[in-house]
C-alpha positions as CSV (number, residue, x, y, z in Angstrom):
1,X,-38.5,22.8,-112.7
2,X,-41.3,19.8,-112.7
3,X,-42.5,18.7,-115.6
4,X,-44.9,16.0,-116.6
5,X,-44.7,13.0,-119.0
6,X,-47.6,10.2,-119.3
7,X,-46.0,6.9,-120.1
8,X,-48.5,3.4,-121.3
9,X,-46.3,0.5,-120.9
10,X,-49.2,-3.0,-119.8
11,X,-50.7,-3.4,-116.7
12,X,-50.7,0.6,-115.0
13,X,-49.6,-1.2,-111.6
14,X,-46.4,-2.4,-112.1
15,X,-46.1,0.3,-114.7
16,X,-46.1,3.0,-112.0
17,X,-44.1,1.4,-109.8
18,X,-41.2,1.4,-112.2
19,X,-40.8,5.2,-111.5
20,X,-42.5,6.3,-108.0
21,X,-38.8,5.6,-106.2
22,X,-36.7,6.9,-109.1
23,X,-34.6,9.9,-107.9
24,X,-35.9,13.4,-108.9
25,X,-39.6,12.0,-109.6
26,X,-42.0,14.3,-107.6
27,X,-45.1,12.3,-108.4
28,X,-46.8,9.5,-109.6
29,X,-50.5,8.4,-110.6
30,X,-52.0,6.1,-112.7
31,X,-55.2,6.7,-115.2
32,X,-57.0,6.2,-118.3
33,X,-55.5,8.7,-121.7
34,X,-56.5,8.8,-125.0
35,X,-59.9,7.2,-125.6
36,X,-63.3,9.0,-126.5
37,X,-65.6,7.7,-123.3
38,X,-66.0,10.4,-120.7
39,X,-65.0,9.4,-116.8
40,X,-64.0,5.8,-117.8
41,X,-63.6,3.4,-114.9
42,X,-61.5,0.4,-115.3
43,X,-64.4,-1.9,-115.7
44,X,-65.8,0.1,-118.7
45,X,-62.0,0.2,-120.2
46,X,-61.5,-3.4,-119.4
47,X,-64.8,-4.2,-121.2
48,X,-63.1,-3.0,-124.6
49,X,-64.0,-0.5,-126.8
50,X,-62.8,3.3,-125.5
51,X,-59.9,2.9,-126.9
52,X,-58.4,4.6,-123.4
53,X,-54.5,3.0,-122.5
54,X,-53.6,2.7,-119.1
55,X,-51.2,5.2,-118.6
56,X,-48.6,6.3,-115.4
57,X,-48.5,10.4,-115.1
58,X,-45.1,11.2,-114.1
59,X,-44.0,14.1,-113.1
60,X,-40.2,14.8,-112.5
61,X,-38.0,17.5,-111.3
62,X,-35.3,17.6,-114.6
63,X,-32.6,19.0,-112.9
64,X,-32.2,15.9,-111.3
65,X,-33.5,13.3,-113.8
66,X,-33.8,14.4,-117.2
67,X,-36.2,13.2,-119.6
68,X,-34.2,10.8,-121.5
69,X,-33.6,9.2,-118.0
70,X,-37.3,8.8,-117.7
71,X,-37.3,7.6,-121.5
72,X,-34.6,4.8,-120.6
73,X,-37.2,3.4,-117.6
74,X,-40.1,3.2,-119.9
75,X,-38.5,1.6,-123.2
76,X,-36.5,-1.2,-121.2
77,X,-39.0,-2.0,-119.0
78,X,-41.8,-3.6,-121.4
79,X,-41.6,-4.7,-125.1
80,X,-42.7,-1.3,-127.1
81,X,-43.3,-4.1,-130.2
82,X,-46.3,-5.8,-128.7
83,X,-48.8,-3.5,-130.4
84,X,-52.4,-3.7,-128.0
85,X,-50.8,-6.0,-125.4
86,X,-48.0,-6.8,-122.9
87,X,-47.3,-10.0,-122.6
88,X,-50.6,-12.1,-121.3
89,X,-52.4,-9.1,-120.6
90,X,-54.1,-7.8,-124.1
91,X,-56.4,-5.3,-125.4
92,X,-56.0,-1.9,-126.6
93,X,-55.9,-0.5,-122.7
94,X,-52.3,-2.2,-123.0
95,X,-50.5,-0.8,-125.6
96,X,-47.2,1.1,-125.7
97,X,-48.0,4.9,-125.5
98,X,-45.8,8.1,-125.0
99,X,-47.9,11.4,-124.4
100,X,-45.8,14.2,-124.1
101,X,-46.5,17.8,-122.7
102,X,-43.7,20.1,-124.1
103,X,-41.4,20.5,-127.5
104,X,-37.9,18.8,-125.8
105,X,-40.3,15.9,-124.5
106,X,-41.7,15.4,-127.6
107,X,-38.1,15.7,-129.8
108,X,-36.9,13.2,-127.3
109,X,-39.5,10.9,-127.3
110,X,-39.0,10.5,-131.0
111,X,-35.3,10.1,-131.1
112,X,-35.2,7.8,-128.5
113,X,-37.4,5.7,-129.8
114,X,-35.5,5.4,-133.4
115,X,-32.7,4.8,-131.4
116,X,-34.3,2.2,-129.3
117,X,-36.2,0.7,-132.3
118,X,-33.0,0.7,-134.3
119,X,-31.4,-1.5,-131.6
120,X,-34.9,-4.0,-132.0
121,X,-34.8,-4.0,-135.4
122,X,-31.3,-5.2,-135.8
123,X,-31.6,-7.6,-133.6
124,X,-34.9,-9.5,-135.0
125,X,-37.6,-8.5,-132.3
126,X,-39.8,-6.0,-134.8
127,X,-40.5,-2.7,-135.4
128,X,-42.0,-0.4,-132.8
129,X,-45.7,0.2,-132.3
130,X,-45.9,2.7,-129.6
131,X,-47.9,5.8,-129.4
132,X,-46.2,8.5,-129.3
133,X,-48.2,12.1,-129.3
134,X,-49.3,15.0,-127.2
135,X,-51.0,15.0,-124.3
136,X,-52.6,18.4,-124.9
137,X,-54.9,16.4,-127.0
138,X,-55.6,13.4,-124.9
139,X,-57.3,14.3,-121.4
140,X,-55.9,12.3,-118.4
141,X,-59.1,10.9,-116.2
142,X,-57.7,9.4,-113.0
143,X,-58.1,5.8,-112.2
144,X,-60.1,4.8,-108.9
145,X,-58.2,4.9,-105.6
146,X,-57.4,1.4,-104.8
147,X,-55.2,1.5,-107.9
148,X,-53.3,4.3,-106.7
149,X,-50.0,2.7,-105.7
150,X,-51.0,-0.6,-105.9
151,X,-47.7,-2.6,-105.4
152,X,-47.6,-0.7,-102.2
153,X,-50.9,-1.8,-101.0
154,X,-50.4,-5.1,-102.5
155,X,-47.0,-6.0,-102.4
156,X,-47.5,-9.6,-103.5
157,X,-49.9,-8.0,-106.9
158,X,-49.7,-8.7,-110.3
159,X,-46.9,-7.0,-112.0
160,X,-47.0,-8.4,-115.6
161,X,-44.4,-6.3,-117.9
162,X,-42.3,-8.4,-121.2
163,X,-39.3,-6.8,-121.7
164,X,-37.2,-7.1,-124.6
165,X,-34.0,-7.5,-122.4
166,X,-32.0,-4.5,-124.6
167,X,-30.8,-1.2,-123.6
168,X,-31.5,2.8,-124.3
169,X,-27.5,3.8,-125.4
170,X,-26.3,6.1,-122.8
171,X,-25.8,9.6,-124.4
């Protein structure tokens, strides 16, 4: 069964490219989630002020990667502590953000991410600040075309994501 998951973790590009080759992921896309402009572009997000995150739609076939799988990709590949930034690249369209579409996405979401902050905490990097809601109440608006796969199109492109360098536990 597919399911779908939107993930913010920085910079969309190399954001997306973190899961389009993962086994059991059926599709990926990159947009704008969660702000209050209608049809942003990425010049009017850029800009400031629509509070929209740059966000990777995944969607994944869970009997062959499960959820928490997915979960492990997006909390050890960028630094959920950052609050509205990744490394250089800052501004609200950055931040950490978890939009879930279903009741085990959303029970996940939340325990792995006491069990991720847990591991943060004790070891001196700071409390998480990601997002973590449902989608049902952000609409996804598609970002233009030429970001669409970007790394692929531009294999030598910007891929900014900080990383705390710490581990989901293996359940």
């Amino acid at each position: 069964m597919a399911k779908t998951i939107y993930l913010g973790m920085g910079c969309f590009w190399g954001a997306e490219k973190k899961f389009w080759s993962l086994p059991g992921v059926v599709e990926t896309s990159v947009g704008y989630q969660g702000g209050h402009t209608s049809e942003p572009t990425y010049k009017v997000v850029c800009a400031g002020g629509t509070d929209h995150v740059e966000i990777v739609k995944v969607v994944y076939d869970e009997n062959i990667i499960s959820t928490r799988e997915i979960l492990g990709v997006f909390w050890e590949n960028h630094d959920p502590t950052q609050g509205n930034r990744q490394g250089g690249d800052v501004g609200t369209q950055y931040r950490s953000a978890l939009l879930w579409t279903d009741d085990e996405q959303a029970a996940e979401c939340e325990k792995t991410a006491k069990q991720f902050g847990q591991i943060l905490t004790l070891n001196g990097i700071g409390p998480i600040t990601t997002q973590i809601a449902s989608a049902a109440n952000h609409k996804y608006w598609l970002a233009e075309d030429y970001h669409q796969k970007y790394l692929i199109k531009n294999p030598n492109g910007y891929d900014c994501h900080a990383h705390t360098g710490y581990f989901l536990p293996k359940e």
